[in-house]
C-alpha positions in Angstrom: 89.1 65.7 69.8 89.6 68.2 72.7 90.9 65.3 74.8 93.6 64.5 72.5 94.1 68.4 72.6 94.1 68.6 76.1 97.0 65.7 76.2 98.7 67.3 73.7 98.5 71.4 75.3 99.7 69.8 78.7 102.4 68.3 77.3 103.3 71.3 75.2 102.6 73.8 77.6 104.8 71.7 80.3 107.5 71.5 78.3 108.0 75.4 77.6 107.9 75.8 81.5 110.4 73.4 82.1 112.7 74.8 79.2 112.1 78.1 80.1 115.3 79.9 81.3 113.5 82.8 83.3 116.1 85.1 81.0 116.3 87.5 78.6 118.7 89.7 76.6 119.0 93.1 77.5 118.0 94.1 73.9 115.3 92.3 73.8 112.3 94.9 73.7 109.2 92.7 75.0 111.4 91.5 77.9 108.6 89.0 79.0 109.2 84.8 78.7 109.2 83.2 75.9 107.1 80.5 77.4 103.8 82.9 77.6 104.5 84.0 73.8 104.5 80.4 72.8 101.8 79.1 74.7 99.4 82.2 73.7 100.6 81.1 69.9 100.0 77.4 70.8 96.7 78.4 72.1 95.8 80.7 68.8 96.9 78.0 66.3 94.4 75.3 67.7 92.0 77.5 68.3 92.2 78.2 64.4 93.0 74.5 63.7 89.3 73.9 65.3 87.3 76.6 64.3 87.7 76.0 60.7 85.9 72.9 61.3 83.3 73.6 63.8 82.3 76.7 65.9 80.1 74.9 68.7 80.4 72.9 71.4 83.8 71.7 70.8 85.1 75.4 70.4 83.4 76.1 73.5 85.3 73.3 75.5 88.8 74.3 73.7 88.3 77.6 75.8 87.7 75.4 79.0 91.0 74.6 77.8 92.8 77.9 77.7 91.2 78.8 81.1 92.9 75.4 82.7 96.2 76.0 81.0 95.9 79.8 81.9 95.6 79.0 85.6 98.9 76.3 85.5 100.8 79.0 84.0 100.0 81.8 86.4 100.5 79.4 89.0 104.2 78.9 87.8 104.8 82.8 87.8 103.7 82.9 91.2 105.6 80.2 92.4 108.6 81.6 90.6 107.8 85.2 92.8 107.7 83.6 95.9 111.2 81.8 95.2 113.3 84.6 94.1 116.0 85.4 96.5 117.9 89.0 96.8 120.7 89.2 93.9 120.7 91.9 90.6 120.1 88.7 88.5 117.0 87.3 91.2 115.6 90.7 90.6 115.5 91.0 87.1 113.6 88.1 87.1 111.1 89.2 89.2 110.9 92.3 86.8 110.5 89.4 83.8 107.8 88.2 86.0 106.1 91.5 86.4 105.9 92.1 82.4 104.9 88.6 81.7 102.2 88.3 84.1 101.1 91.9 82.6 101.0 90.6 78.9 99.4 87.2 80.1 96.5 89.8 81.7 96.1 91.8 78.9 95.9 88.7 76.0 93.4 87.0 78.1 91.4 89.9 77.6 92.3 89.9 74.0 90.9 86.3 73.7 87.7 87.0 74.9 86.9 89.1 72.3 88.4 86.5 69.6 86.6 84.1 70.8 83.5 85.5 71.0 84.0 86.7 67.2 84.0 83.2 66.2 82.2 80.8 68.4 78.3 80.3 67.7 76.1 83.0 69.3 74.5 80.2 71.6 78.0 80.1 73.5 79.0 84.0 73.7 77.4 84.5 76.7 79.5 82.3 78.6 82.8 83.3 77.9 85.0 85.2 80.2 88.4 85.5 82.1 87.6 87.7 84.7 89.3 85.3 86.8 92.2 85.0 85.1 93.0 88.1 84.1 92.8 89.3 87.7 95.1 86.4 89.0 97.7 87.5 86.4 97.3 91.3 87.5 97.4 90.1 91.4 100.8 88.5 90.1 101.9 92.3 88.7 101.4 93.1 92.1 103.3 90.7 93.9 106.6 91.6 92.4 106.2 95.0 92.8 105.7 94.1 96.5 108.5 91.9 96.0 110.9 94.9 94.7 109.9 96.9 97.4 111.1 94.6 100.2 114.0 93.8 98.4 115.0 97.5 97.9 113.7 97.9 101.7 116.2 94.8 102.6 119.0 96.7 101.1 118.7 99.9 102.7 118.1 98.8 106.3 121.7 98.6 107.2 121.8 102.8 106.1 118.7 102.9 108.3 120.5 101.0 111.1 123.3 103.7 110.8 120.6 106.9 110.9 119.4 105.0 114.2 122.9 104.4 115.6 124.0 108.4 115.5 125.1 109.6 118.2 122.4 112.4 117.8 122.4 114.0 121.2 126.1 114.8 121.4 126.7 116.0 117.6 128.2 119.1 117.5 129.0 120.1 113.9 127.0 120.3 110.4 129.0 118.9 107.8 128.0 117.4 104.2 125.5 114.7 104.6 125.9 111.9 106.6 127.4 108.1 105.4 124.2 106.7 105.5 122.5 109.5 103.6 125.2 108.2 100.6 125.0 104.7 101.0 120.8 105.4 100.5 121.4 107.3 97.4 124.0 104.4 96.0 121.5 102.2 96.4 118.4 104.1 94.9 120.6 105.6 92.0 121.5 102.1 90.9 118.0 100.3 91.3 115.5 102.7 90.2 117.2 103.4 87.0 117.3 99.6 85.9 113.5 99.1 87.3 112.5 102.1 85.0 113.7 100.8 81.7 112.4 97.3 82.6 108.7 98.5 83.4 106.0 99.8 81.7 105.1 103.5 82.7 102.2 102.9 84.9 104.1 99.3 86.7 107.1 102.1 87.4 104.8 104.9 88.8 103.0 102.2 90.9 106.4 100.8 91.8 107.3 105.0 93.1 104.5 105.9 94.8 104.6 102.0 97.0 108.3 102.9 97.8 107.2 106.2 98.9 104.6 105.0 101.3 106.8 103.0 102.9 110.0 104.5 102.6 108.4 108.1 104.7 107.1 106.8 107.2 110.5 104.1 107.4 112.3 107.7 107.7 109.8 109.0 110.5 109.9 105.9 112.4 113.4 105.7 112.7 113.9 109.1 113.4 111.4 108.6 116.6 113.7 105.5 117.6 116.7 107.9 117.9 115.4 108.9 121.2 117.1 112.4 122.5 118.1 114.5 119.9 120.9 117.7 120.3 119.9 121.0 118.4 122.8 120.2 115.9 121.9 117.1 115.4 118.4 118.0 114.3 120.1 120.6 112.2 122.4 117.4 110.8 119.5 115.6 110.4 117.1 118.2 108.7 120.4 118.7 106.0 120.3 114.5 105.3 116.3 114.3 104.9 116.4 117.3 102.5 119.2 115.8 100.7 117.1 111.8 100.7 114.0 114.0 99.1 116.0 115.4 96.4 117.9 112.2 95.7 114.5 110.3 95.5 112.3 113.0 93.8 114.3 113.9 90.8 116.5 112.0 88.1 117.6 109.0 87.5 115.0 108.2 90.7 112.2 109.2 88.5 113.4 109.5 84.8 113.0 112.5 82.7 109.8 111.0 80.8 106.5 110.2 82.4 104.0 111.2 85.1 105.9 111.4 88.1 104.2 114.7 89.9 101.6 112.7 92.5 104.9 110.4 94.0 107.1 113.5 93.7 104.2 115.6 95.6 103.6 112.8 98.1 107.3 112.7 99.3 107.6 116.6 99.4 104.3 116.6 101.5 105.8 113.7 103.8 109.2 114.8 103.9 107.8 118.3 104.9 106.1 116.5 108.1 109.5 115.5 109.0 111.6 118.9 108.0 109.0 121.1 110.7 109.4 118.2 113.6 113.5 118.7 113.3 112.9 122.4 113.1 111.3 122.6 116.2 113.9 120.6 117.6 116.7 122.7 116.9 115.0 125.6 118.5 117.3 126.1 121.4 115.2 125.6 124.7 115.9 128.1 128.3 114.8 126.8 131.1 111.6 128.5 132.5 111.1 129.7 128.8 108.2 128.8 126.5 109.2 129.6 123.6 109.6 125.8 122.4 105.4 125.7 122.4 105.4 129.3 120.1 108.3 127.5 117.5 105.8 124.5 118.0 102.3 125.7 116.9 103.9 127.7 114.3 105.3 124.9 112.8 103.0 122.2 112.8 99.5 122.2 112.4 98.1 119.9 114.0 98.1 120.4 118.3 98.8 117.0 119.4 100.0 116.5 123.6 101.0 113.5 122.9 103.1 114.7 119.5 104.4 117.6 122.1 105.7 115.3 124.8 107.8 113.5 122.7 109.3 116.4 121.1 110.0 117.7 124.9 112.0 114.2 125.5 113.7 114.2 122.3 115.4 117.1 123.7 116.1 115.9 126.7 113.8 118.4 128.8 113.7 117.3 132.2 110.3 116.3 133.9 110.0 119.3 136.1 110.3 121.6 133.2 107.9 119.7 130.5 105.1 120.7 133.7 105.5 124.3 132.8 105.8 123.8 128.9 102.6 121.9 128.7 100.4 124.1 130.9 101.7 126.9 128.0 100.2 124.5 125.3 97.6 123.3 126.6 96.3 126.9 127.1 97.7 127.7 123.4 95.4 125.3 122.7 92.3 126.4 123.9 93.1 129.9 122.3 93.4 127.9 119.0 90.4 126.2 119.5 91.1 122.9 120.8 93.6 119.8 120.3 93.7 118.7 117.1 94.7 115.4 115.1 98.3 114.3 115.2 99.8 114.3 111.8 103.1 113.4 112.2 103.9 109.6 112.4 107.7 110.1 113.9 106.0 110.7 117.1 103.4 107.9 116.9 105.2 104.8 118.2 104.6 101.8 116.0 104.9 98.3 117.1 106.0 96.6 114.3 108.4 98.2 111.4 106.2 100.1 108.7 104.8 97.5 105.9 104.1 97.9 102.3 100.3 98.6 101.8 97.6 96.0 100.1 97.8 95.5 96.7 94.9 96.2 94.6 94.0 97.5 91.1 97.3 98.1 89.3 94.9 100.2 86.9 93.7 102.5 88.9 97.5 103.9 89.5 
């Protein structure tokens, strides 16, 4: 019997992958493929075919089942993932794969505990789907990476701009700058469409990944711009206060559901980034030190390094960074010693920032 069933799930379950159009309708409320709601209702209607016959061994083999056809199926989804190219149509289907593998995660759960319910107390102890319930929610987790680059992807060319300023000769404040707009275009028309497709928590998880890598995307670039004028740091300081409202407050974040840990992270970050321009638009005289009082009032940590690179992004000549580090270096001691750098724009990387490792989607 379960090796007719077996014949008879794979060619069931291969025919609503191939048949599946990897679309819904925008009214559609589930918004997950129809393929995983017929095979879970496949799966539920032989499992009560069987188990109003027997409850044993052959019960206990039908879940073997389930498991196998479990694994195919996640296995398509995360093919699919890894296909998707860039396009508004290519990314709704990675959302449809988001909310599918999340329903797949959450039945398999569901089965467990039906299964258990009704298969002889001899078997109970072995069933389980750890293992497939974590592959789906690794899945969950792949196309929320997979969002992320793509959104990344389509805001490199405004990062591109940022970098290509020609920041040491600016020499008026005006609105925000181009690339500050074609950001918030971008942003303004993704987030939005990502919200309503998501569940809560997927969304949150989806903001506070973007966040991680977006800040520190904003610092490194900044540190690539090399010398800096005062009015362009002043420019520069209006655009990054401008990107933090843009990204911390509607349609960014909706006006329903616990946003306060990204919104806090990218206030903290952008904060880093607000005191490094600061000090740069503090107007330097030769011989002065000044630059190392507007310094350690600004930033916390005490940082050479972090110092040095502030000195060439204002151009300071050589001779004159001597007498400016001898003054910090003896601030320093006052203060109690160097401490740890906190500000990534001044730490060079050697390889553009990168979305962190996925883990527990739960714990988010």
């Amino acid at each position: 019997y379960v090796s007719e069933v077996d014949k008879l799930m794979k060619d069931r379950v291969d025919g609503m992958i191939t048949g599946e159009t990897w679309k819904v309708s925008d009214d559609d409320r589930n918004r997950v493929l129809s393929s995983s709601q017929d095979m879970i209702f496949f799966f539920k209607t032989t499992m009560d075919n069987l188990t109003s016959y027997t409850t044993n061994q052959a019960l206990f083999d039908l879940y073997r089942l389930f498991k196998k056809y479990l694994k195919l199926y996640s296995d398509t989804l995360s093919a699919r993932l890894e296909s998707t190219a860039s396009g508004a149509e290519e990314e709704k289907t990675t959302l449809l794969v988001i909310n599918t593998a999340d329903y797949c995660s959450n039945i398999t759960q569901q089965m467990v505990g039906t299964i258990q319910s009704k298969i002889d107390d001899a078997f109970k102890a072995g069933i389980e789907m750890e293992t497939e319930s974590s592959r789906f929610a690794e899945i969950v987790a792949g196309g929320v990476k997979r969002l992320i680059k793509l959104v990344m992807q389509d805001l490199q060319p405004a990062f591109d701009i940022m970098r290509a300023q020609a920041w040491e000769t600016w020499d008026c404040v005006g609105d925000h700058s181009s690339y500050v707009s074609k950001m918030q275009t971008i942003v303004t028309k993704k987030f939005p469409l990502y919200q309503e497709w998501m569940s809560t928590i997927h969304y949150r998880f989806f903001l506070d990944t973007f966040a991680s890598t977006f800040m520190p995307k904003i610092s490194y670039t900044l540190y690539m711009c090399n010398r800096v004028s005062e009015v362009g740091a002043e420019q520069m300081l209006l655009d990054v206060c401008y990107i933090k409202q843009v990204i911390s407050t509607p349609p960014c974040v909706g006006v329903s559901g616990n946003f306060r840990r990204y919104v806090k992270y990218v206030q903290q970050e952008s904060e880093k980034v607000e005191m490094l321009l600061k000090v740069l638009i503090t107007p330097y005289n030769s011989g002065g030190t000044s630059l190392v009082d507007t310094y350690n009032a600004l930033v916390a940590e005490r940082s050479e390094a972090n110092f040095t690179k502030i000195m060439d992004m204002k151009g300071i000549k050589k001779q004159d960074q001597g007498l400016l580090l001898e003054a910090f270096r003896s601030r320093c001691i006052s203060d109690g010693g160097p401490g740890e750098s906190i500000i990534r724009a001044l730490s060079p990387t050697p390889a553009e920032p990168e979305v962190d490792v996925f883990s527990r989607i739960g714990s988010r």
